[in-house]
C-alpha positions, 0 to 999 in steps of 0.5 A: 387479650381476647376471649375464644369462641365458646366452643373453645372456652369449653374445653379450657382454651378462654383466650387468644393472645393476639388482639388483631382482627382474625384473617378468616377463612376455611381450613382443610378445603381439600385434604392436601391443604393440611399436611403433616409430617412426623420427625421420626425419633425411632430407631428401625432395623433392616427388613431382613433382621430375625423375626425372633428379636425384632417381630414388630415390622415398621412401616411409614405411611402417608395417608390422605383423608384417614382416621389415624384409629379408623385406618389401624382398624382397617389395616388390622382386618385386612391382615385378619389380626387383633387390632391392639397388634398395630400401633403408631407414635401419634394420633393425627387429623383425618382430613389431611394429608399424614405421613407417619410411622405404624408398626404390625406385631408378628406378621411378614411383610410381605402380608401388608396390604394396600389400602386406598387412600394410603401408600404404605413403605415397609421400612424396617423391624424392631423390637417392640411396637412404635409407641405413642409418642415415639416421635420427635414432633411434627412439620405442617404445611397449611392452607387457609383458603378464602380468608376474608382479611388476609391482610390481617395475619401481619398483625397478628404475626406481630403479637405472636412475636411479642409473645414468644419473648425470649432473646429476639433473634431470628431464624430467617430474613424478617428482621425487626421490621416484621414487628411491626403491625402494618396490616398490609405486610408480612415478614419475609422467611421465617420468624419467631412466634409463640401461643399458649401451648394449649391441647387443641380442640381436636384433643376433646372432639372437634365437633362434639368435645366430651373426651374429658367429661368422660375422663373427669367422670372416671377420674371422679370414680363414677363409670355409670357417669363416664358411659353417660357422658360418651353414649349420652350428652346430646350436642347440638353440632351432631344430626337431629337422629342422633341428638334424639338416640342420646337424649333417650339414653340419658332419659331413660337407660334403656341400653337395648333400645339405645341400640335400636337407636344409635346409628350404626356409626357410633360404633364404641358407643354401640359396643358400651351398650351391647356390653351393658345388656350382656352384664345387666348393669347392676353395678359400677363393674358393670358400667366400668367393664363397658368401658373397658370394651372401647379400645385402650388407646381411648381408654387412655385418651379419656384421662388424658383429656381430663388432664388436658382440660385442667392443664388447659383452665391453668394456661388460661388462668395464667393469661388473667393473672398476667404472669409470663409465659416465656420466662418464669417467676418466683414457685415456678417449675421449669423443665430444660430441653432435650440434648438428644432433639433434632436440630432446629426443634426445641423439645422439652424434656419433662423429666429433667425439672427444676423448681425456680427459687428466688436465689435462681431466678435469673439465671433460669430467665437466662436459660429460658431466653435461650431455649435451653429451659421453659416453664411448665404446668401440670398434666396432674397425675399421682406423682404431681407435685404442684408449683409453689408462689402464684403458679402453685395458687393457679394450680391449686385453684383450677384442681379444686374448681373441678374438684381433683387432687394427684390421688384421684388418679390412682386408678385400674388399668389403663386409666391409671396416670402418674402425670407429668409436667408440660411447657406452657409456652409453645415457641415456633418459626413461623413462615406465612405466604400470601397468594391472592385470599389465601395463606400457607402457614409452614412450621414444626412442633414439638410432639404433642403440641397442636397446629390448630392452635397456632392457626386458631390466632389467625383465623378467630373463629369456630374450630369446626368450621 
């Protein structure tokens, strides 16, 4: 078991379960390198249905080299409409290639507009807007270019396979001889791979992750701390100009000289500080009302991202005790999976958890070696109750570490989270082709799970590069 890069290890990600040597090589050269394309899960009316019962009009959309946020933004002012009327079922990479499923409130479709770098298909209306998580999971095709030991990724094919555990049956043509580690071969089909399903970097900013040092900080009941560590807490990846108009908030909290200082870029941050010299800052409703001016898709996000983060600390700690991923042990909580998932997807249903007793253990061990149950964390909230035996001890551990407990997150508005539990092991079939220094990595997960950190096994490096 090997540590992560400490850019990882940062946001709760300490270890890659393959030992082999990484493959290398650059991700998203072009945008066409990273493709993705949602499962659809939601159910869509014709174009011509009545605007009264069905005013939310659908539309898929591939974009090419978007910010799922930016491109809701763009979209919204070419319309001429409030921003929180666009809404989609998930947030994606900018710097690939997405198609996915957006819906407008109240307007005609033929108002849509074009937009460059997205080619957009009214499809339908509905009901009620596409919500976040509206999708069954995701399908990626994935370049890795220039990979300096691409002869490496048959090994850690290997120890992904032997991660996965469950009954060992295969969905394409590998066989056992994909198993073994001869670094010079690559299974042929597909094959049964698993990581730890951990929320990847992109959860807590690529290049500067504070995401859930924000969330922490509201959690923890501090909003001063929450604006701090968003428009404060310089990182050395960012421009040197930047870095200096966030070591100047930090110093001084000086709201309207940060605005002579950030860059105009920092848009949300520069919307916290306008509200901040509007309200004088005198209080902790002050700090939370700037806050609540980001839009509440990243109000959530902060939250989230601090869930994220403990969820992640208890995967890892998981790893260092060396209790299994694919099958549980006694205190465990599993969740079964989702009847109603498209087939060939795996999808853990959440709701329908089981806690795993000693008198039920192997008949839940059956279950889980057939996909039909997988073992499960928390994403703590209000509502968690926690895992009894060692898990529970992991969990328990991890919360005080970072000094949280279920009620911390009784909290206003869009901050508030009752939690929920989330499978630990993330289980795939995995196709890998080589051409030359290159390999295409071709597979799908479940929504919410990340391909980053299927890619990271491989490629054993800095994320951001």
């Amino acid at each position: 078991m090997r540590e992560a890069h400490p850019i990882e290890r940062a946001v709760g990600m300490d270890y890659y379960v393959s030992d082999a040597d990484g493959v290398g090589g650059r991700l998203r050269v072009a945008p066409e390198d990273f493709r993705v394309t949602e499962l659809e899960a939601f159910d869509v009316a014709p174009v011509d249905a009545d605007p009264g019962g069905y005013p939310h009009v659908v539309c898929r959309v591939e974009l090419r080299d978007w910010d799922t946020n930016d491109f809701a933004g763009a979209l919204s002012d070419r319309l001429g409409i409030s921003r929180e009327r666009v809404s989609w079922a998930g947030t994606k990479d900018k710097r690939a290639v997405t198609r996915q499923l957006f819906s407008v409130d109240g307007i005609d479709p033929g108002d849509v507009p074009e937009l460059d770098g997205a080619d957009i298909e009214v499809i339908g209306r509905a009901g009620r807007p596409v919500l976040f998580g509206d999708l069954a999971g995701n399908a990626f095709e994935i370049v890795v270019r220039d990979a300096e030991l691409p002869e490496n990724a048959g090994p850690v094919v290997a120890d992904l396979r032997a991660f996965a555990g469950g009954d060992g049956e295969e969905s394409g043509d590998g066989g056992d001889e994909s198993a073994s580690a001869d670094a010079e071969s690559l299974p042929e089909g597909e094959m049964t791979a698993g990581v730890p399903n951990y929320f990847g970097q992109q959860r807590f900013g690529s290049r500067r992750p504070v995401t859930h040092e924000v969330g922490l900080e509201i959690v923890h009941g501090d909003w001063a701390g929450a604006v701090l560590a968003y428009v404060g807490n310089p990182h050395d990846r960012e421009p040197e100009a930047t870095q200096e108009a966030r070591e100047y908030v930090e110093e001084t909290r000086d709201w309207a000289g940060a605005l002579d200082r950030l860059p105009r870029a920092l848009g949300y941050e520069r919307s916290m500080c306008h509200a901040l010299v509007d309200n004088g800052a005198d209080g902790p409703e002050d700090f939370r009302e700037a806050v609540e001016t980001l839009p509440t898709n990243l109000q959530t996000l902060f939250v989230n991202a601090a869930q994220s983060y403990v969820f992640n600390r208890i995967l890892s700690a998981r790893l260092e005790r060396g209790l299994p991923f694919d099958r549980p042990v006694e205190g465990d909580v599993v969740c079964f999976s989702d009847s109603e998932a498209p087939d060939g997807l795996a999808l853990p249903d959440p709701d329908r958890t089981q806690r795993v007793t000693g008198k039920r253990l192997r008949t839940v061990e059956r279950h889980c070696e057939r996909g039909r149950a997988f073992v499960t964390a928390p994403l703590v909230g209000t509502e968690t109750e926690l895992a009894d035996g060692a898990p529970g001890e992991i969990e328990r551990d991890v919360l005080g570490d970072v000094g949280l407990e279920p009620a911390d997150f009784d909290l206003p508005g869009n901050f508030h989270s009752e939690g929920t539990r989330r499978a630990i092991l993330l289980r795939t079939d995995l196709g890998v082709e080589r051409d030359g220094d290159d390999l295409t990595f071709s597979f799908s997960l479940p929504k919410g799970s990340y391909a980053t950190v299927v890619l990271r096994e491989f490629r054993k490096g800095d994320p951001d590069e």
